[in-house]
N, CA, C and O atoms as CSV, one atom per row, in Angstrom:
chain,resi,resn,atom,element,x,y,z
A,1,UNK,N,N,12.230,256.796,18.683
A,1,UNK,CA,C,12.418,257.916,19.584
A,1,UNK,C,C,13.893,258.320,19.524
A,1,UNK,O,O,14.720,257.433,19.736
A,2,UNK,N,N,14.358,259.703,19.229
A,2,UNK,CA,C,15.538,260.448,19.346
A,2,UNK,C,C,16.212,260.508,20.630
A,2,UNK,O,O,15.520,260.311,21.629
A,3,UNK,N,N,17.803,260.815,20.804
A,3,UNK,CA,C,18.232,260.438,21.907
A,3,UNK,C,C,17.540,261.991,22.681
A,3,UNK,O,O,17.014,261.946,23.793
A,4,UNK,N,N,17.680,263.505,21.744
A,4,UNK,CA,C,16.915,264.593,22.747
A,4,UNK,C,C,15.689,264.046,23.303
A,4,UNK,O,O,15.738,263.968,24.531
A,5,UNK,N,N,14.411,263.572,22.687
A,5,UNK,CA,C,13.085,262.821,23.330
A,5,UNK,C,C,13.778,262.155,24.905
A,5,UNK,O,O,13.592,262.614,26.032
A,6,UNK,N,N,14.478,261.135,24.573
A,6,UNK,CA,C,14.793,260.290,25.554
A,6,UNK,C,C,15.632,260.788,26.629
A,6,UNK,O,O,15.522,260.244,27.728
A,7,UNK,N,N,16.694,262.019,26.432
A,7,UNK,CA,C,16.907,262.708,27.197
A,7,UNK,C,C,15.834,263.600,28.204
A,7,UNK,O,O,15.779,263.900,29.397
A,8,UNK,N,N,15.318,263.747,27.423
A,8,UNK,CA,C,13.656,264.802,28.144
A,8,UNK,C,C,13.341,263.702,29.073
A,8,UNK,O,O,13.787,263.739,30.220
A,9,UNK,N,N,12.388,262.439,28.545
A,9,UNK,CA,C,12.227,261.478,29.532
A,9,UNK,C,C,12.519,261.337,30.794
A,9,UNK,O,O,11.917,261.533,31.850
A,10,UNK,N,N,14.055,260.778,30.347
A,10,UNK,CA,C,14.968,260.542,31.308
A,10,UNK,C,C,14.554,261.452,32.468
A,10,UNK,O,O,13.694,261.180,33.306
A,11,UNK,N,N,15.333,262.644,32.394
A,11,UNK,CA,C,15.273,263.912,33.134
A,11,UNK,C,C,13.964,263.837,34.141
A,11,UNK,O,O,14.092,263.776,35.364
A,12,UNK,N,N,12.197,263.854,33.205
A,12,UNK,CA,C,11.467,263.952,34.010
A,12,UNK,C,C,11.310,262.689,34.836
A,12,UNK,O,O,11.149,262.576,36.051
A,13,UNK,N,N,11.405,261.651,33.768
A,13,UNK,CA,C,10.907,260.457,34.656
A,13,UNK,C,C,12.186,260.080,36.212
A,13,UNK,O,O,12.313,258.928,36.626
A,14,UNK,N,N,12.892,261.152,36.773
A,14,UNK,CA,C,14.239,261.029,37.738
A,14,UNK,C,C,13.613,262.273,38.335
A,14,UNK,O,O,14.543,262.831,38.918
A,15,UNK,N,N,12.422,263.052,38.499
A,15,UNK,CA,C,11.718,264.002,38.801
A,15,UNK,C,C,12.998,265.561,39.100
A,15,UNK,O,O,13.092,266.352,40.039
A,16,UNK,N,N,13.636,265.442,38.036
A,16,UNK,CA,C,14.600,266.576,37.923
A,16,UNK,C,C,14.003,267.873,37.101
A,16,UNK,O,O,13.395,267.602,36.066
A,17,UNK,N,N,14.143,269.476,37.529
A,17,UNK,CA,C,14.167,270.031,36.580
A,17,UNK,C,C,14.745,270.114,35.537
A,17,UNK,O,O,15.167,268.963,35.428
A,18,UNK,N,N,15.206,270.838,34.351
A,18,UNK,CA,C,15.848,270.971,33.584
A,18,UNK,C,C,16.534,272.442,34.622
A,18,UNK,O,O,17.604,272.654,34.051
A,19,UNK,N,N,16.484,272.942,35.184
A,19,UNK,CA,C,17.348,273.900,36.502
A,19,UNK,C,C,17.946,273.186,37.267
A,19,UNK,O,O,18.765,273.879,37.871
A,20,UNK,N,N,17.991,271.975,37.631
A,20,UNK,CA,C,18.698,270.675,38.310
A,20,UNK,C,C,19.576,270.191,37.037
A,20,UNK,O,O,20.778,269.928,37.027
A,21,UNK,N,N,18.917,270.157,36.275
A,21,UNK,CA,C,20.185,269.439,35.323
A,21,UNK,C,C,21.476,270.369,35.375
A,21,UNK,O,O,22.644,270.032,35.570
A,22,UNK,N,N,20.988,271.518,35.165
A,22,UNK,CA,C,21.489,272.472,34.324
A,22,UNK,C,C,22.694,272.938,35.783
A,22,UNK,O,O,23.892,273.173,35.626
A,23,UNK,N,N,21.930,272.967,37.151
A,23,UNK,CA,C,23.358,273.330,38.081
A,23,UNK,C,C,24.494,271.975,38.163
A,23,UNK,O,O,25.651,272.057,38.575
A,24,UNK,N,N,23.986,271.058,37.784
A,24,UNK,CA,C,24.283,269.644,37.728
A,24,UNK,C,C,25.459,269.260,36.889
A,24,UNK,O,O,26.466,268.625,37.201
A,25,UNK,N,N,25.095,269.796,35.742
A,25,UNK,CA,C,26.360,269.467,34.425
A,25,UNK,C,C,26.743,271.040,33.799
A,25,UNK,O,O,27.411,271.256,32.788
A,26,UNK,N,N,26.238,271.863,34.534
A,26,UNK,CA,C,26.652,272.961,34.341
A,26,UNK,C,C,26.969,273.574,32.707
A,26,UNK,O,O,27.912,273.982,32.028
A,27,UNK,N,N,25.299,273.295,32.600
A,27,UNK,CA,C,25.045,273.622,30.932
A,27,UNK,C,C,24.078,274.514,31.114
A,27,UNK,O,O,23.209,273.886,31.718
A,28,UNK,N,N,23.623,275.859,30.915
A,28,UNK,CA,C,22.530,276.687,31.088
A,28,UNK,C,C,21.269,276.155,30.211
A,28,UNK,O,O,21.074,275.565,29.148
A,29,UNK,N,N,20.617,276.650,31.161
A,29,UNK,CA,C,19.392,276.020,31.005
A,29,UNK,C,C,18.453,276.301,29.062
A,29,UNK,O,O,17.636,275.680,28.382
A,30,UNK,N,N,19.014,277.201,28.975
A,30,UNK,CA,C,18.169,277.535,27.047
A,30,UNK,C,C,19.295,276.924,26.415
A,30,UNK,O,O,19.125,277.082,25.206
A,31,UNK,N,N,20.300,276.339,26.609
A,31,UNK,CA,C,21.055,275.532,25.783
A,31,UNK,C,C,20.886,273.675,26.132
A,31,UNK,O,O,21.216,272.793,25.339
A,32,UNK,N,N,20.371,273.488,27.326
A,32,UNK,CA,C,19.621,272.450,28.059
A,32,UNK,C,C,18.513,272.111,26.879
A,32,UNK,O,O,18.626,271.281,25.977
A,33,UNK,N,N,17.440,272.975,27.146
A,33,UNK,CA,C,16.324,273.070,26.549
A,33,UNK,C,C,16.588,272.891,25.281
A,33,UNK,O,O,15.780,272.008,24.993
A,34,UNK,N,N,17.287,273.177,24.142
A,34,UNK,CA,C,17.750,273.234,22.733
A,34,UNK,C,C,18.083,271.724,22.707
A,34,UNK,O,O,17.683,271.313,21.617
A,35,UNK,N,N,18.584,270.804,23.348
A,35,UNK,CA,C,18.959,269.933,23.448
A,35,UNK,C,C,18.206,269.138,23.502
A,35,UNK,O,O,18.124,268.281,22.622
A,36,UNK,N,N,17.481,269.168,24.471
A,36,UNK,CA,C,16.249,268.080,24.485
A,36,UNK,C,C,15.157,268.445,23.524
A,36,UNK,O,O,14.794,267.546,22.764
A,37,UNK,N,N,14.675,269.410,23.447
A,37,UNK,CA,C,13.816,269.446,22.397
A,37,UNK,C,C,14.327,268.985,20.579
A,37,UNK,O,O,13.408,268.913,19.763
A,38,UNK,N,N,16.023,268.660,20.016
A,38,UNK,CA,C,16.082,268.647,19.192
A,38,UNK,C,C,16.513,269.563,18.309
A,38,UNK,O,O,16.682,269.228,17.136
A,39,UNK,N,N,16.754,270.847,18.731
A,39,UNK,CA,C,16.965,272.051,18.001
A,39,UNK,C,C,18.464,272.346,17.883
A,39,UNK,O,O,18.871,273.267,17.176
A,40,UNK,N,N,19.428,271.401,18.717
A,40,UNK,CA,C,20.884,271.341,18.419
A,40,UNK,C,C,21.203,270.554,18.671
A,40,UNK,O,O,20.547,269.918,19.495
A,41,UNK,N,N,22.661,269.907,18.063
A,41,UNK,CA,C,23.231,268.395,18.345
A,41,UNK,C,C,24.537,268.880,19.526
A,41,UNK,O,O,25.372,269.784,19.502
A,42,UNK,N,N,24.313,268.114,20.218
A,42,UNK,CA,C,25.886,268.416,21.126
A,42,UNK,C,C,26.367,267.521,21.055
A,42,UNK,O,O,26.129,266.386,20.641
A,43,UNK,N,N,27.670,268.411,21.804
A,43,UNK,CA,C,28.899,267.701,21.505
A,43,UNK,C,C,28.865,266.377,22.487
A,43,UNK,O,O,27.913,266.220,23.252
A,44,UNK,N,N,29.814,265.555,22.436
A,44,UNK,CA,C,30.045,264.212,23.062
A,44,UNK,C,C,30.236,264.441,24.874
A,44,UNK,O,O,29.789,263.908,25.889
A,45,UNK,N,N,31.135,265.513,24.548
A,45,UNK,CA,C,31.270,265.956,26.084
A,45,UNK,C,C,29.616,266.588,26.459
A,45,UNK,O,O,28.896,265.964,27.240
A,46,UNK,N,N,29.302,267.461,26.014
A,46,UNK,CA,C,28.571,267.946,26.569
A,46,UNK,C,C,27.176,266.755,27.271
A,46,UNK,O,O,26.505,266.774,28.303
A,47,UNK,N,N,27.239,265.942,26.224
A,47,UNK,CA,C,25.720,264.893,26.531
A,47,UNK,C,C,26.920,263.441,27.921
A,47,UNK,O,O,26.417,262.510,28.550
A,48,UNK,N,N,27.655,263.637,27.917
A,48,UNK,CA,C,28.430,262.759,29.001
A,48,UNK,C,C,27.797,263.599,30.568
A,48,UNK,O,O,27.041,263.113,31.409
A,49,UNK,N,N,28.525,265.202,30.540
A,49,UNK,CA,C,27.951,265.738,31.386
A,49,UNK,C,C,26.321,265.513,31.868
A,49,UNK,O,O,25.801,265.168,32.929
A,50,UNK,N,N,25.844,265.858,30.642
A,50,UNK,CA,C,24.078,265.417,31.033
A,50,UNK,C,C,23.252,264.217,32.016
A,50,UNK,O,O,22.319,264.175,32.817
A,51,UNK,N,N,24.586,262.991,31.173
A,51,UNK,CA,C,24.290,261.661,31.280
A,51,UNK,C,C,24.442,261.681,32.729
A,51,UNK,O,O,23.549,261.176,33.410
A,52,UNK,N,N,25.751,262.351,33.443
A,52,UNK,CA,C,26.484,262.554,34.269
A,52,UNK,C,C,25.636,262.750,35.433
A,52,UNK,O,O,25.609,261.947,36.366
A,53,UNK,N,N,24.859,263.945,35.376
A,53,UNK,CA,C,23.636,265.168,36.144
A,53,UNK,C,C,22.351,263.685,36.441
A,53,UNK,O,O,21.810,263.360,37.498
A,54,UNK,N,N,22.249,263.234,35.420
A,54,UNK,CA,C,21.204,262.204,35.305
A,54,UNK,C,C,21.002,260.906,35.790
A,54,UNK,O,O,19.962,260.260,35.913
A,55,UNK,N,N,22.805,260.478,36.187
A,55,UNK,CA,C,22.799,259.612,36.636
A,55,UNK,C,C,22.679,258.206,35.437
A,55,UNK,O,O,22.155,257.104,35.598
A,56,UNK,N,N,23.276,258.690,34.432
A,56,UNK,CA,C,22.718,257.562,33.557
A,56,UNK,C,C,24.282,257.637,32.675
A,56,UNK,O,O,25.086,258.546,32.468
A,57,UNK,N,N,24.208,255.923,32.234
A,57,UNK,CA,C,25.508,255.737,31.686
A,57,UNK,C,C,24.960,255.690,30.072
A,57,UNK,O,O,23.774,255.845,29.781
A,58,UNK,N,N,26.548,255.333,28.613
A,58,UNK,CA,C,25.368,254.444,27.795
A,58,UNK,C,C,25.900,253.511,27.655
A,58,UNK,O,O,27.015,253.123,28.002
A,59,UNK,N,N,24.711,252.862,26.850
A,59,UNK,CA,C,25.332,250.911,26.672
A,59,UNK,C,C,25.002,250.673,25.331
A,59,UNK,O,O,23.794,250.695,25.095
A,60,UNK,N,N,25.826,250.431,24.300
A,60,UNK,CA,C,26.157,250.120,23.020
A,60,UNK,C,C,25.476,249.208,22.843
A,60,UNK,O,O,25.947,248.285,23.506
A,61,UNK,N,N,24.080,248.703,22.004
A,61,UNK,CA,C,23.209,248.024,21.642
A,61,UNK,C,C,23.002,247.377,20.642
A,61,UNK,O,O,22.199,248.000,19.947
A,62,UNK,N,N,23.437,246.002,19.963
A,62,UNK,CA,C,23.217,246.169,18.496
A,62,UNK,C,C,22.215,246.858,18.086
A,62,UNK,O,O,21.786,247.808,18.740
A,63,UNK,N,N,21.731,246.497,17.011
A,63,UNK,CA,C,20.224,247.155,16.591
A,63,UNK,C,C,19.549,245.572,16.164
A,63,UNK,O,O,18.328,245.693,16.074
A,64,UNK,N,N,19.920,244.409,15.933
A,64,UNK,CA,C,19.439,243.256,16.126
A,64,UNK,C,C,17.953,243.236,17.254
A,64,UNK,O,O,16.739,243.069,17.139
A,65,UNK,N,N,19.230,243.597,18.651
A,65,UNK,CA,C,18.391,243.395,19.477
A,65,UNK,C,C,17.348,244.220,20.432
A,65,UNK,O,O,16.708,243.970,21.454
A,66,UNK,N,N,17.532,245.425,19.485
A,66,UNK,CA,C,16.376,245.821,20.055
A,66,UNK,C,C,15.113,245.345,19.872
A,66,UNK,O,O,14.864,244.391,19.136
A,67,UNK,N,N,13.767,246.347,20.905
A,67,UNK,CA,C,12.782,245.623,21.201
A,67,UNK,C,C,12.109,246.815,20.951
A,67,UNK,O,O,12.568,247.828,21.479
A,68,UNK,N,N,11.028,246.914,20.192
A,68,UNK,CA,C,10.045,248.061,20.233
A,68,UNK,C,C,8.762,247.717,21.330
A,68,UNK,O,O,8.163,246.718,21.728
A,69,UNK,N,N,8.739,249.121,21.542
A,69,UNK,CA,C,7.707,248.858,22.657
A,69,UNK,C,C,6.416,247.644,22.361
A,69,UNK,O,O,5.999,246.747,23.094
A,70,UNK,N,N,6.016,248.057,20.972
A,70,UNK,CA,C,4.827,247.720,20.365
A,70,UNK,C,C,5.130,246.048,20.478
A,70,UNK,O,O,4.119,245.353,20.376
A,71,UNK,N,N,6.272,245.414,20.654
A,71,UNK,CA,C,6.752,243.968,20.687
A,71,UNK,C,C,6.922,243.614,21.656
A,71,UNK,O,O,6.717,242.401,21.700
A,72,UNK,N,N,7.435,244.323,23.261
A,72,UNK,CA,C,7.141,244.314,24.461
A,72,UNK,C,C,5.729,243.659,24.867
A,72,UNK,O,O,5.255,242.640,25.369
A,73,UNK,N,N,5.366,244.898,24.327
A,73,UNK,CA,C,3.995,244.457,24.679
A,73,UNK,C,C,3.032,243.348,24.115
A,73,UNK,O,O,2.054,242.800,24.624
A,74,UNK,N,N,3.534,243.230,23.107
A,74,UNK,CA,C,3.161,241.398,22.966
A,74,UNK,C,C,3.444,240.356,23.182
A,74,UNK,O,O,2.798,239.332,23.403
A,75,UNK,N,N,4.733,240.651,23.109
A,75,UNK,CA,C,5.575,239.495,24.550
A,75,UNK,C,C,4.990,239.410,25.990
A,75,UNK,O,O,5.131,238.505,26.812
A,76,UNK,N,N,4.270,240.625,26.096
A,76,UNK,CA,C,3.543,240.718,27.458
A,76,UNK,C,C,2.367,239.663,27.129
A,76,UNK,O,O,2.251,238.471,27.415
A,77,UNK,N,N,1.768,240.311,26.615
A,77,UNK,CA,C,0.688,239.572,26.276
A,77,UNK,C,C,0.506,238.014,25.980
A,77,UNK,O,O,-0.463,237.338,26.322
A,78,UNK,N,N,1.769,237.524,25.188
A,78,UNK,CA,C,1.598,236.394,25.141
A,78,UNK,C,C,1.997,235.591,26.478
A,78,UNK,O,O,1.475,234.477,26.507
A,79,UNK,N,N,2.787,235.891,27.573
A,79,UNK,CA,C,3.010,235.814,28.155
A,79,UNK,C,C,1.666,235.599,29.341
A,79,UNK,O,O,1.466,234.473,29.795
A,80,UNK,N,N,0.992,236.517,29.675
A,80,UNK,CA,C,-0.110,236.415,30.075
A,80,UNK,C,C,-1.195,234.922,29.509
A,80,UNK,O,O,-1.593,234.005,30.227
A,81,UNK,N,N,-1.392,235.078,28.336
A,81,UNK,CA,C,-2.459,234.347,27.888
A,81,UNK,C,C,-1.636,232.648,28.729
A,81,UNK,O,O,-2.127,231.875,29.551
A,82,UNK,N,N,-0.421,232.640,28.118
A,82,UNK,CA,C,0.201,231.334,28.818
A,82,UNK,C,C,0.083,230.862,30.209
A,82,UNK,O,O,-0.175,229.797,30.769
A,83,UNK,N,N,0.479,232.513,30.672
A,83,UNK,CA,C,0.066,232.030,32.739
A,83,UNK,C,C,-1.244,231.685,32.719
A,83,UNK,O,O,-1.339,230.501,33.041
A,84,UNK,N,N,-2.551,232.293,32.435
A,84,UNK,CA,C,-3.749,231.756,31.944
A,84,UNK,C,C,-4.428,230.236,31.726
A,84,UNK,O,O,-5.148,229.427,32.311
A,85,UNK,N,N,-3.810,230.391,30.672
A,85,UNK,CA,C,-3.718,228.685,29.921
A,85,UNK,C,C,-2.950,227.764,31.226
A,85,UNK,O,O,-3.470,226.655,31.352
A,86,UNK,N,N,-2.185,227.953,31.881
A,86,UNK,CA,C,-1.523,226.809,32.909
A,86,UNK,C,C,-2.039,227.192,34.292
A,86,UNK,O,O,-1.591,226.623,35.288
A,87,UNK,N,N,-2.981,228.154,34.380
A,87,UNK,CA,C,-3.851,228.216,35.677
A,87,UNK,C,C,-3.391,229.265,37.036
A,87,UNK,O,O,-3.855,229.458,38.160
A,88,UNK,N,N,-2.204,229.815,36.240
A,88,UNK,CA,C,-1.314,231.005,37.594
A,88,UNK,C,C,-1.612,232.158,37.490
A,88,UNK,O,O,-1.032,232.581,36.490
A,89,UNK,N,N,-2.351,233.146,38.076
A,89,UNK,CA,C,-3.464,233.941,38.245
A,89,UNK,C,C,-1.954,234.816,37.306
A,89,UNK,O,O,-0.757,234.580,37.140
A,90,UNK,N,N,-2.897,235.831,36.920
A,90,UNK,CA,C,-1.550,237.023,36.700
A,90,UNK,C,C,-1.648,237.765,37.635
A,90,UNK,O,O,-2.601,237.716,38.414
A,91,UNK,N,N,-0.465,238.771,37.752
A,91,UNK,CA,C,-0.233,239.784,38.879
A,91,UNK,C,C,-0.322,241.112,38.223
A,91,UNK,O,O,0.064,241.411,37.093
A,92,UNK,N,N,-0.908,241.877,39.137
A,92,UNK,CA,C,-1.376,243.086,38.812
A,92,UNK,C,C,0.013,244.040,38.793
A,92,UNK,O,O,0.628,244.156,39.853
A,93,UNK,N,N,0.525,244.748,37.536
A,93,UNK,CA,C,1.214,245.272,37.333
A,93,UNK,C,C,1.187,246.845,38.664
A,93,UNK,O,O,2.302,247.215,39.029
A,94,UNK,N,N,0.472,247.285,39.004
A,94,UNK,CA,C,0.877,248.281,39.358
A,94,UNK,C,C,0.939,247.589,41.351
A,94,UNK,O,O,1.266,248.496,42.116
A,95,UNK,N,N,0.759,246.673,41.823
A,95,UNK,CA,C,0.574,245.965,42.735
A,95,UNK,C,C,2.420,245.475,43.425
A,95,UNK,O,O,2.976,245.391,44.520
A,96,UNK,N,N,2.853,245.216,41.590
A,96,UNK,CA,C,4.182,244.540,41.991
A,96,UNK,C,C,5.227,246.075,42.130
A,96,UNK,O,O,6.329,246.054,42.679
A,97,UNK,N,N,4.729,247.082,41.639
A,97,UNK,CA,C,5.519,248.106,41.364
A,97,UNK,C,C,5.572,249.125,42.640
A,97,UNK,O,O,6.391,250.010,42.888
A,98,UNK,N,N,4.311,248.657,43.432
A,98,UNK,CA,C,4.091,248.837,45.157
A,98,UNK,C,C,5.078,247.796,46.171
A,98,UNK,O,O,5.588,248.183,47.223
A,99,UNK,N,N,5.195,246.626,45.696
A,99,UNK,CA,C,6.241,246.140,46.296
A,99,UNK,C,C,7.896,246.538,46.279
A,99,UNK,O,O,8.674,246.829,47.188
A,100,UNK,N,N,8.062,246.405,44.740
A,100,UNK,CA,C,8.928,246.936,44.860
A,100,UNK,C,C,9.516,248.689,45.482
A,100,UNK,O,O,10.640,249.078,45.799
A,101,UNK,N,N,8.171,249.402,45.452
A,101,UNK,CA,C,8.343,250.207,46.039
A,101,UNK,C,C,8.874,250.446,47.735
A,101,UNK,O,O,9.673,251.269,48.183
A,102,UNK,N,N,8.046,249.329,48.464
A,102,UNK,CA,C,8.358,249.272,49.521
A,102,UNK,C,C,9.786,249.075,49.828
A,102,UNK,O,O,10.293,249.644,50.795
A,103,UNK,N,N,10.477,248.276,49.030
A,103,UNK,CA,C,11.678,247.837,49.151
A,103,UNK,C,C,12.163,248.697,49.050
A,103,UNK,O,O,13.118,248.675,49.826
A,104,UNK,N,N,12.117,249.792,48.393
A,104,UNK,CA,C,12.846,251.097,48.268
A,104,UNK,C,C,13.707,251.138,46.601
A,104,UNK,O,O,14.677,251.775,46.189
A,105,UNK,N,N,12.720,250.050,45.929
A,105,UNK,CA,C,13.389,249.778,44.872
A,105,UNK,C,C,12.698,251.237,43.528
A,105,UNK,O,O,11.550,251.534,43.197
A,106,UNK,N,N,14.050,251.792,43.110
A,106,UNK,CA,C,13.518,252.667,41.996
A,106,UNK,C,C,12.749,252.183,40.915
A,106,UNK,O,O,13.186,251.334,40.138
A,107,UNK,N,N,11.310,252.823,40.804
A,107,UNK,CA,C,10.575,252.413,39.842
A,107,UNK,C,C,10.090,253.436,39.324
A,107,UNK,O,O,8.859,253.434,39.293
A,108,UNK,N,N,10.683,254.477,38.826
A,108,UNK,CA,C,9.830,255.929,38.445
A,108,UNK,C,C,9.991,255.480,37.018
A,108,UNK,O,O,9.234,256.222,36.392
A,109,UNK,N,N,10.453,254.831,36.346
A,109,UNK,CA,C,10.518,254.743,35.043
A,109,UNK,C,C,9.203,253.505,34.982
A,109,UNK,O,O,8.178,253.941,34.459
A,110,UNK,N,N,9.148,252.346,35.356
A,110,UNK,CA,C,8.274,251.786,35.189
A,110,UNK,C,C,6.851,252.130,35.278
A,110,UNK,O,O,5.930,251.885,34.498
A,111,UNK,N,N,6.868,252.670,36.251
A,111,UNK,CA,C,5.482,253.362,36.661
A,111,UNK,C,C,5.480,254.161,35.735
A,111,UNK,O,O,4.327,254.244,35.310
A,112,UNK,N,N,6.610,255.226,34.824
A,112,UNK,CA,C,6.097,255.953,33.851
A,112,UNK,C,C,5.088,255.063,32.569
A,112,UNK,O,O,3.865,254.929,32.609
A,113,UNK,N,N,5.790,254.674,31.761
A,113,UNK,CA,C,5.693,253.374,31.316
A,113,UNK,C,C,4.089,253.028,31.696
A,113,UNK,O,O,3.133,253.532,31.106
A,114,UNK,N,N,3.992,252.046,32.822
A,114,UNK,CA,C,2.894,251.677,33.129
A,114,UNK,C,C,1.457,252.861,32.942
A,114,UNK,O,O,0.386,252.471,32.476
A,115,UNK,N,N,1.653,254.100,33.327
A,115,UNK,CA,C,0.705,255.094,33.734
A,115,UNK,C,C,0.200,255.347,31.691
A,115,UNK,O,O,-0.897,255.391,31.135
A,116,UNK,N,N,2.073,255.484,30.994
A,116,UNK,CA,C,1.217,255.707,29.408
A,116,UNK,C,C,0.326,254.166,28.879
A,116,UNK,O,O,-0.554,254.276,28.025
A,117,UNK,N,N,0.515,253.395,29.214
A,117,UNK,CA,C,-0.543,252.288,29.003
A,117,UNK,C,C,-1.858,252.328,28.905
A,117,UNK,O,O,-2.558,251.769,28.060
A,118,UNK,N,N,-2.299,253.243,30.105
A,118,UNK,CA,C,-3.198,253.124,30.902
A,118,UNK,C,C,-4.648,253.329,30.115
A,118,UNK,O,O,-5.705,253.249,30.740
């Protein structure tokens, strides 16, 4: 996934318009749009601002350690079969994401996440 894709994400999964971004980092909105869809590269400043509007920093990653989803999710899985195998019920993913909700803990990304699973 491209950083425009993940910018789009971002944006919806923080239930922002791209008209919120856009009074936000004060980038008009069809040059917004060009951006996330891929159709232009911006500049360094300009995607800081974005990051800015979004509330989101970045964090320098090797590439070692990344994790593809598709490996997540077998780490999930194996994970599961183990609680299983030693007798500790599993917990219902969208159950814990209600707790944490209560807490007032942000979970709009997880729940995104969780809902494409589904």
């Amino acid at each position: 996934m491209n950083l425009a894709s993940r910018l789009r994400i971002a944006r919806e999964a923080s239930g922002l318009t791209q008209s919120a971004v856009s009074r936000a980092s004060r980038i008009a909105v069809p040059n917004l749009s060009n951006i996330e869809n891929g159709n232009v590269d911006c500049r360094l400043s300009t995607l800081v601002r974005i990051l800015e509007a979004l509330e989101l920093d970045v964090q320098l990653v090797p590439r070692t350690n990344r994790v593809s989803l598709e490996a997540a999710i077998a780490l999930s899985a194996q994970g599961r079969a183990r609680l299983v195998a030693t007798g500790v019920a599993q917990s219902d993913p969208q159950e814990r994401l209600d707790t944490k909700g209560r807490r007032e803990v942000d979970v709009s990304v997880e729940q995104t996440l969780l809902n494409a699973n589904v």
